[in-house]
C-alpha positions as a Python dict, from the first residue, in 0.01 Angstrom:
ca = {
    (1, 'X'): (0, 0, 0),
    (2, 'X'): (-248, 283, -12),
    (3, 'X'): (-230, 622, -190),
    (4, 'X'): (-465, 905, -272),
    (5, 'X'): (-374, 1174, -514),
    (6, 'X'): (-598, 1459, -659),
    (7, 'X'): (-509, 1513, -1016),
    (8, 'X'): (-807, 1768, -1121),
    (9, 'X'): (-995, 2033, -935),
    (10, 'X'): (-1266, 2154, -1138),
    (11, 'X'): (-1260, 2531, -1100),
    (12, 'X'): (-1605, 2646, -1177),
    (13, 'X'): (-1739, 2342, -924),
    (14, 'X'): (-1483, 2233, -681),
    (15, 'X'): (-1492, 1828, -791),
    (16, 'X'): (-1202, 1671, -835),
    (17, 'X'): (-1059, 1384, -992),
    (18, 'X'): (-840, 1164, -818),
    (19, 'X'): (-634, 829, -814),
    (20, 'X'): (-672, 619, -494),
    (21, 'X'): (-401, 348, -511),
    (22, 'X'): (-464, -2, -380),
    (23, 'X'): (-328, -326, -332),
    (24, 'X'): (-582, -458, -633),
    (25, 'X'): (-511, -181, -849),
    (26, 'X'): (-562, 232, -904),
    (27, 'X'): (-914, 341, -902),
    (28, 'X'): (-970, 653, -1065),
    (29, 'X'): (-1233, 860, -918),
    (30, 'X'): (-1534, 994, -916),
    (31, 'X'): (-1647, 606, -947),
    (32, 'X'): (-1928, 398, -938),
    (33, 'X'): (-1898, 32, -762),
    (34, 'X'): (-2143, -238, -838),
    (35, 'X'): (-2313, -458, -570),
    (36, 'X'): (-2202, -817, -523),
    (37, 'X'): (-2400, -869, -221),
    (38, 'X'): (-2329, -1260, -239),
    (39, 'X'): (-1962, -1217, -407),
    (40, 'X'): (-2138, -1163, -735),
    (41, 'X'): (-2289, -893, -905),
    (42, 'X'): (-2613, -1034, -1049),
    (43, 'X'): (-2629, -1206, -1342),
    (44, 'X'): (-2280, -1036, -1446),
    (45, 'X'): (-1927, -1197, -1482),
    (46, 'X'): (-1638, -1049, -1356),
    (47, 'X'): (-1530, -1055, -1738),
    (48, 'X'): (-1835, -835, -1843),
    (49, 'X'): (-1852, -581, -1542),
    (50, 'X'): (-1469, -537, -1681),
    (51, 'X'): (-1606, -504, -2022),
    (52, 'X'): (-1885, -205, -1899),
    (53, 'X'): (-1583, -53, -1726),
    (54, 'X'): (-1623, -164, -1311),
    (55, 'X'): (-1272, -38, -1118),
    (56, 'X'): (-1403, -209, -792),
    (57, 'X'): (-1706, -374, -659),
    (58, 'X'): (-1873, -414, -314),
    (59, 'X'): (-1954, -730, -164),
    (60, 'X'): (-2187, -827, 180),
    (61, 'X'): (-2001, -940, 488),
    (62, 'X'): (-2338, -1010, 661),
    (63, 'X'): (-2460, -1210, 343),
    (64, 'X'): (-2093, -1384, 309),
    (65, 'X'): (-2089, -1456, 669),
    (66, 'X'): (-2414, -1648, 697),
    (67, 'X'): (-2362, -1779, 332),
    (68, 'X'): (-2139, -1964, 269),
    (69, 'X'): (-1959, -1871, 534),
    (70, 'X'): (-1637, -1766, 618),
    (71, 'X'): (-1460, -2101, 676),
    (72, 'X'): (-1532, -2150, 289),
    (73, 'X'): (-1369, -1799, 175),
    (74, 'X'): (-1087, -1864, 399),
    (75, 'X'): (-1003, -2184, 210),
    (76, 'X'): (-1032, -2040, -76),
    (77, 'X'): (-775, -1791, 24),
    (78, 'X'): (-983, -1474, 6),
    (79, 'X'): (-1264, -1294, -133),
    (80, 'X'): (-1106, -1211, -515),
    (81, 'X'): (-1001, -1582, -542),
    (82, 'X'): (-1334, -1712, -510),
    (83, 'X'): (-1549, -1489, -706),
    (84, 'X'): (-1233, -1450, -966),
    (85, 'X'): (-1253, -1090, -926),
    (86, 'X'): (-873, -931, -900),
    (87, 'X'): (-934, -589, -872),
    (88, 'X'): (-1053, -365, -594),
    (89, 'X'): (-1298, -500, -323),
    (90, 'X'): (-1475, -299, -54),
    (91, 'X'): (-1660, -512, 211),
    (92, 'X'): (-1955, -308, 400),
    (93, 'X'): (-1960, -427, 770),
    (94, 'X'): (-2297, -619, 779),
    (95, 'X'): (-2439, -311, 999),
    (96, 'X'): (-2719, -196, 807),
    (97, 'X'): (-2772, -541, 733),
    (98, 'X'): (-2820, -670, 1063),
    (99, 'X'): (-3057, -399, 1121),
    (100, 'X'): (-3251, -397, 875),
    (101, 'X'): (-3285, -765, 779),
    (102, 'X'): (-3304, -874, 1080),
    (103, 'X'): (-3677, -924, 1276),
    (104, 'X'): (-3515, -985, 1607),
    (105, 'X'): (-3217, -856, 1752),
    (106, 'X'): (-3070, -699, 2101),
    (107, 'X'): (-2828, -439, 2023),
    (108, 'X'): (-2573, -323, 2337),
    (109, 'X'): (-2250, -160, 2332),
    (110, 'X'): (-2054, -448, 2284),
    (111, 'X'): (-2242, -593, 1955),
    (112, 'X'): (-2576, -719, 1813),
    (113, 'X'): (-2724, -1056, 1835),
    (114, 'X'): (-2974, -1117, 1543),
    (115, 'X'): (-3125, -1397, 1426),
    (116, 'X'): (-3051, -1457, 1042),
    (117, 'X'): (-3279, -1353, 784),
    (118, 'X'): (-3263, -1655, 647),
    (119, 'X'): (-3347, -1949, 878),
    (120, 'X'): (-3398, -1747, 1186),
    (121, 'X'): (-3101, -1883, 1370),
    (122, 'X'): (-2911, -1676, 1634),
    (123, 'X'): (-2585, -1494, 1549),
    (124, 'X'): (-2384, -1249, 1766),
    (125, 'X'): (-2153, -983, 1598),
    (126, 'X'): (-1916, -740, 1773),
    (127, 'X'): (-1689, -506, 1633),
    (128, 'X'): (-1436, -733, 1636),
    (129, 'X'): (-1651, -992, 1481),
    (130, 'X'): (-1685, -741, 1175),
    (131, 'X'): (-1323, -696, 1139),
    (132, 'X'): (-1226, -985, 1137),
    (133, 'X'): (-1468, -1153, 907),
    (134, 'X'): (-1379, -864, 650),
    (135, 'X'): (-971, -988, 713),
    (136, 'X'): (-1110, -1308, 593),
    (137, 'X'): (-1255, -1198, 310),
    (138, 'X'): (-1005, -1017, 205),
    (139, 'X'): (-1106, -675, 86),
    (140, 'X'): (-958, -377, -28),
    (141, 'X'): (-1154, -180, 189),
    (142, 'X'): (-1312, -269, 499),
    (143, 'X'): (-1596, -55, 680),
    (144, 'X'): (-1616, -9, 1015),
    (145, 'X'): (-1920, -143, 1233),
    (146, 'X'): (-2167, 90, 1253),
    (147, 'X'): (-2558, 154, 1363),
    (148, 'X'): (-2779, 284, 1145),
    (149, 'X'): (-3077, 448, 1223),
    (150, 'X'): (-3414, 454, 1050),
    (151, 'X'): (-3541, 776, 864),
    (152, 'X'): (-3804, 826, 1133),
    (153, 'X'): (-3560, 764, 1428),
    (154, 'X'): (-3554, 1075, 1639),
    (155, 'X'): (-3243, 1316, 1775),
    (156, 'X'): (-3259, 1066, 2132),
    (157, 'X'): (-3225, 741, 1938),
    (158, 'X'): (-2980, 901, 1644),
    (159, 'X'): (-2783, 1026, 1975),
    (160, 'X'): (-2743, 745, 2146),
    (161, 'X'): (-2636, 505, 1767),
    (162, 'X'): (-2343, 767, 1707),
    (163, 'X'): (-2169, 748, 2051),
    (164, 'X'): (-2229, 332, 1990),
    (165, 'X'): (-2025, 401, 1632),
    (166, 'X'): (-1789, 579, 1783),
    (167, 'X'): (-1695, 328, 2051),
    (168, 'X'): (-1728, 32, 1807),
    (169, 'X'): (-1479, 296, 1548),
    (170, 'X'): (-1226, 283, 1819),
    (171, 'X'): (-1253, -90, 1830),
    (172, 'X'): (-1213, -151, 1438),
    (173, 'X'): (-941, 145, 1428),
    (174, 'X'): (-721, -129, 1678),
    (175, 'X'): (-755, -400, 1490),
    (176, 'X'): (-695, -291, 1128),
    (177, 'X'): (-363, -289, 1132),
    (178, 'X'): (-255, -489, 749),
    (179, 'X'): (-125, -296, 540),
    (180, 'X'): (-302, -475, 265),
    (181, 'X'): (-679, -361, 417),
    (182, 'X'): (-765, -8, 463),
    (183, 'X'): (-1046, 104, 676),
    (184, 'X'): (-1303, 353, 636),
    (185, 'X'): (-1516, 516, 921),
    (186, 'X'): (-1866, 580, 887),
    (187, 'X'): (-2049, 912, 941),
    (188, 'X'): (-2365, 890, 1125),
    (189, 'X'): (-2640, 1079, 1263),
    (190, 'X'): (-2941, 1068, 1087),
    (191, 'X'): (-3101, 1402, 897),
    (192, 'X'): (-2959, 1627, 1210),
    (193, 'X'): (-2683, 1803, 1145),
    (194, 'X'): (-2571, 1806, 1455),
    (195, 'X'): (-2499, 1509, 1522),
    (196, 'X'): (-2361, 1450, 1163),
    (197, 'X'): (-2070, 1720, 1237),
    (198, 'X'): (-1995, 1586, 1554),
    (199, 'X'): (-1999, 1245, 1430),
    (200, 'X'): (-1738, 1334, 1156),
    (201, 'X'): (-1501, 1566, 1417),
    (202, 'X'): (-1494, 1250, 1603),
    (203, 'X'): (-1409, 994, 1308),
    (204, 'X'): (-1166, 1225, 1182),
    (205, 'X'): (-884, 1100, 1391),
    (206, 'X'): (-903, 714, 1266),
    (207, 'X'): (-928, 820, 936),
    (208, 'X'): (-586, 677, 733),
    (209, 'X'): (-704, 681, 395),
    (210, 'X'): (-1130, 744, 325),
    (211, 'X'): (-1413, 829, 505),
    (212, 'X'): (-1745, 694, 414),
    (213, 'X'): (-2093, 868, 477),
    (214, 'X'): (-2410, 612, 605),
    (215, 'X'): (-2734, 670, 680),
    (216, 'X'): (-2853, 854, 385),
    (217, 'X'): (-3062, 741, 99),
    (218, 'X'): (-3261, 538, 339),
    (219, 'X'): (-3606, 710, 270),
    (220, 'X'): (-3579, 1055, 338),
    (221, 'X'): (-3606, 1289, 78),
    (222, 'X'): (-3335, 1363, -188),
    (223, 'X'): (-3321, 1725, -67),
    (224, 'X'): (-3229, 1606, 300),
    (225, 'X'): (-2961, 1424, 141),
    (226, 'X'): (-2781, 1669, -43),
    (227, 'X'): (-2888, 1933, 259),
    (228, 'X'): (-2671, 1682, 499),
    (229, 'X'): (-2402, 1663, 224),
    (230, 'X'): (-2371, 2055, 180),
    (231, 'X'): (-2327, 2050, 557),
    (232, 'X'): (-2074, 1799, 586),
    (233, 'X'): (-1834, 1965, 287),
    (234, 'X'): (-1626, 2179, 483),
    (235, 'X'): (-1531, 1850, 739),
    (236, 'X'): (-1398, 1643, 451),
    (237, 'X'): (-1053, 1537, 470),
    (238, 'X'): (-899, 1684, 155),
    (239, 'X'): (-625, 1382, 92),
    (240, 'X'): (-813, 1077, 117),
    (241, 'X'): (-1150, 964, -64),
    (242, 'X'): (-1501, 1022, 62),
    (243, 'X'): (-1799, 762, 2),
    (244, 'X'): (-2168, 770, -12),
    (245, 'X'): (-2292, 456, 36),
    (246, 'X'): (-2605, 342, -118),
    (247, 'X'): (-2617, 592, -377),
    (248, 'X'): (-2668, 501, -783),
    (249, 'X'): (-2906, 722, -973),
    (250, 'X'): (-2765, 956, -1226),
    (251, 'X'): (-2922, 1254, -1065),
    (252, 'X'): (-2794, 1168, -728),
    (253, 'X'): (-2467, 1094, -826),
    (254, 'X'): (-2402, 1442, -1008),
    (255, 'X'): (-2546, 1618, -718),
    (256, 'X'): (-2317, 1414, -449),
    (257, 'X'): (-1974, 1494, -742),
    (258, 'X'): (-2069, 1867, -705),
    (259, 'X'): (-2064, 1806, -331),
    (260, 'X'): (-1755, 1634, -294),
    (261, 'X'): (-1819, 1271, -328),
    (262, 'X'): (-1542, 1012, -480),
    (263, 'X'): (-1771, 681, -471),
    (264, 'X'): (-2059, 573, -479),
    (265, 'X'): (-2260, 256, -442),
    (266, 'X'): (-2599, 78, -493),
    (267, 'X'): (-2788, -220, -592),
    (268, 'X'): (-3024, 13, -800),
    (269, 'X'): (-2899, -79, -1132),
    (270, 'X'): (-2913, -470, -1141),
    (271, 'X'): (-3220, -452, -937),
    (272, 'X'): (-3492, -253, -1181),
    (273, 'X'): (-3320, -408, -1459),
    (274, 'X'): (-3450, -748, -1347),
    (275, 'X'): (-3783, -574, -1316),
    (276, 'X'): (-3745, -431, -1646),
    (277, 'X'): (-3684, -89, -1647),
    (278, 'X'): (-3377, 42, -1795),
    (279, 'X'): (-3189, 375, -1724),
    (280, 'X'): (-3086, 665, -2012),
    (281, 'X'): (-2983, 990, -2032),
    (282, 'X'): (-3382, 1121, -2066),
    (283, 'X'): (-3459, 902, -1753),
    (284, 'X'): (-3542, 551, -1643),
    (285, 'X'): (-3726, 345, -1921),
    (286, 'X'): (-3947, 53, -1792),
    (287, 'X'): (-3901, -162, -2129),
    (288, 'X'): (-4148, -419, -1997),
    (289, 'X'): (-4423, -167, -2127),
    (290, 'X'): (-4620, -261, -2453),
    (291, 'X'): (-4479, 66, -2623),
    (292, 'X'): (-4202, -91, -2663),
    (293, 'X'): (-4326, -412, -2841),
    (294, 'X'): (-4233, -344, -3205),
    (295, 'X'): (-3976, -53, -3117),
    (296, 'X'): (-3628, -219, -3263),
    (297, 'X'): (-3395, 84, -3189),
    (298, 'X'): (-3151, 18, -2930),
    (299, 'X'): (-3191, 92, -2485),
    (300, 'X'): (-3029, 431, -2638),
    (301, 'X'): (-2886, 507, -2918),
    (302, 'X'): (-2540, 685, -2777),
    (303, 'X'): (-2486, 371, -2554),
    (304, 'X'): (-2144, 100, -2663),
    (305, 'X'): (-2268, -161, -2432),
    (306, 'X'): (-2324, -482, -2569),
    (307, 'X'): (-2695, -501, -2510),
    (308, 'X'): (-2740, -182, -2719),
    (309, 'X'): (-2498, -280, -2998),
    (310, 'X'): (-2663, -659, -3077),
    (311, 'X'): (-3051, -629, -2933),
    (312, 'X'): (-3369, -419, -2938),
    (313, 'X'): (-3602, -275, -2715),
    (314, 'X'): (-3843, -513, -2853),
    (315, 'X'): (-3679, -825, -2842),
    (316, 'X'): (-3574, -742, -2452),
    (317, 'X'): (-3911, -674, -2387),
    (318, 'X'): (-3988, -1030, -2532),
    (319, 'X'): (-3732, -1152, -2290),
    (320, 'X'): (-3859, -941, -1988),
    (321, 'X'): (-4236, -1040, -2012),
    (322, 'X'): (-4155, -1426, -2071),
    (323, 'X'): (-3953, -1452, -1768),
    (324, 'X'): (-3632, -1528, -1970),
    (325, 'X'): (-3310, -1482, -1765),
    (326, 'X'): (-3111, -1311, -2094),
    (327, 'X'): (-3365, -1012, -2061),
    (328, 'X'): (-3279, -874, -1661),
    (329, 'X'): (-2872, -924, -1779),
    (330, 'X'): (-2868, -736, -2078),
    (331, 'X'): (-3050, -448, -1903),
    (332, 'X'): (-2827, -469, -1624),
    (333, 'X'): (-2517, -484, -1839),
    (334, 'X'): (-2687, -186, -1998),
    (335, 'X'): (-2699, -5, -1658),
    (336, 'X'): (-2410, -65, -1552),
    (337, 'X'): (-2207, 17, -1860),
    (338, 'X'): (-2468, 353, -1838),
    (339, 'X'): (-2341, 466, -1499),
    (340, 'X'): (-1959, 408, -1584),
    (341, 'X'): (-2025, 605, -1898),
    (342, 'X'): (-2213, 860, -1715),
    (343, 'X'): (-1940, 929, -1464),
    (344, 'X'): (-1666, 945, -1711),
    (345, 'X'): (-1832, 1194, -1882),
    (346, 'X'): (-1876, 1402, -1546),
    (347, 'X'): (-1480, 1339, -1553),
    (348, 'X'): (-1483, 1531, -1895),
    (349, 'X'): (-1631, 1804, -1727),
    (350, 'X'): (-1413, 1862, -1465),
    (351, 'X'): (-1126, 1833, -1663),
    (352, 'X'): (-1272, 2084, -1864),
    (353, 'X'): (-1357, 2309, -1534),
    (354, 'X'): (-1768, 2284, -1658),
    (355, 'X'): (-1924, 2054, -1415),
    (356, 'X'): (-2208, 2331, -1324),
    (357, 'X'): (-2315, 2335, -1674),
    (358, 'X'): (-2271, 1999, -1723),
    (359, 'X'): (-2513, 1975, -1435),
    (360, 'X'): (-2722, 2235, -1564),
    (361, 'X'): (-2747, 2020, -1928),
    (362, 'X'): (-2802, 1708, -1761),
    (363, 'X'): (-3138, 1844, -1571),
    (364, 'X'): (-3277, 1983, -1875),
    (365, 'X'): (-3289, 1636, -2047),
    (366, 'X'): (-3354, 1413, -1762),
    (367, 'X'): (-3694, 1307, -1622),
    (368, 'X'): (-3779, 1170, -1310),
}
């Protein structure tokens, strides 16, 4: 039920382009997934993040599971059924989650009890637990239960969370065995390197088709990241995808294609368009500002999405500063549409073997 093929090495960077076949259809890749964290993607129907070009999105199991619950899902026979979302899903495995929602919790090598974020009742998940409230669900792509360590943890703490992933891996390796779900291992081990090769020897082995790197994009900065990445790039299995998770800015997402990365993921672009601020080629633009009050040219100009084709800056500023709900989804369709656009254009480049000076381009223009 699963496949990976590379169909495009780029030969002045080394990305590639690949197909990665799944019960819910072919995602091409490099590829950006939206967040549903609550089996939605903010403000966005599954018929418009099809219309901005989505392939596959990524839902919550720790959000699902405490809301509304997996006795719900299950009746309604899965995950894509009850969202109406038929293509790819990838379920994260409520571990960063659990630890970083959660005020209270006792962590041991059998699972984590945490009281909810929500109403403060207790809830225990193992391993197991995670697995098997992804079967429910129903994803594509399940992720194995993993700890994830703060920025500021030290080498002791990171140390002793990567031997607990690797036992829980072993657990979640036994018990995905449908054909229909896939699961993907997560690389841990903080910003020491390390531990970040040893934790990626050891997942290796219960790899059957994509590896996923955690931990990152959690604070430290952006040169740590790619720093881990460039260390990591010689481990990666070359017949199966690797994913970044948490990752969405344009700048982070060419540097992580240039470094081997397939997918990518983050909230980042629904999120700061609620807030107002609205990302282009030059840079993020926080439309809420009064600059923008009598400016009736589109987000940007280049852009098909169906914000920029029907509305102005001004008239989603108007809709941003008086609370109306219209203003946070038309930015975010605008994101969204922005990153798909983005990546197929890094696509371009590596079919045309020029993703360094596509790189090179982008930099010049874009402003943090």
């Amino acid at each position: 039920m699963f496949r990976f093929e590379v169909i495009k090495v780029c030969k002045q960077s080394g990305a590639r382009i690949s197909r990665f076949y799944t019960p819910s259809g072919i995602i091409e890749t490099p590829v950006f997934m939206p967040v549903g964290t609550n089996g939605t993607v903010k403000g966005l129907s599954p018929d418009e993040l099809t219309e901005c070009g989505s392939q596959i999105i990524l839902s919550n199991t720790y959000h699902l599971y405490l809301r509304p619950g997996t006795e719900i899902i299950d009746k309604a026979k899965g995950l894509h059924n009850f969202m109406n979302w038929h293509k790819p899903i990838l379920t994260d495995s409520g571990g960063f989650q659990v630890f970083s929602l959660s005020k209270i919790r006792q962590i041991t090598d059998d699972g984590v009890l945490f009281s909810s974020h929500l109403d403060g009742s207790k809830h225990y998940i193992s391993p197991a637990d995670a697995m098997n409230i992804q079967k429910i669900l129903g994803s594509d792509i399940m992720m194995a239960f993993d700890e994830c360590t703060s920025g500021d943890a030290g080498f002791e703490k990171s140390k002793i969370a990567l031997d607990r992933t690797l036992k829980w891996l072993k657990i979640c390796y036994e018990l995905s065995n449908d054909d229909k779900q896939i699961l993907f291992p997560i690389v841990q081990g903080n910003i020491f390197k390390e531990l970040r090769i040893e934790s990626i020897e050891k997942s290796l082995p219960f790899c059957k088709c994509g590896i996923a790197i955690g931990g990152l994009s959690v604070g430290e900065d952006k040169s740590v990241m790619y720093d881990i990445l460039d260390c990591l790039k010689e481990f990666y299995p070359s017949n199966m995808p690797r994913y970044l998770m948490g990752v969405g800015s344009a700048d982070c997402i060419i540097e992580g294609v240039v470094r081997g990365i397939d997918m990518f993921d983050c909230v980042l672009p629904t999120r700061i368009a609620r807030n107002g601020t609205a990302m282009t080629r030059e840079g993020d633009l926080t439309i809420r500002n009064a600059t923008y009050k009598d400016d009736f040219s589109p987000i940007e100009k280049d852009c098909d999405c169906y914000a920029c084709k029907n509305y102005s800056r001004a008239y989603i500023r108007h809709l941003i500063n008086t609370d109306e709900m219209l203003g946070g989804r038309l930015i975010s369709i605008h994101n969204i549409r922005f990153l798909h656009r983005f990546v197929n254009e890094i696509k371009q480049a590596i079919w045309e073997d020029r993703l360094l000076d596509f790189k090179r381009d982008f930099f010049e223009r874009y402003h943090f």
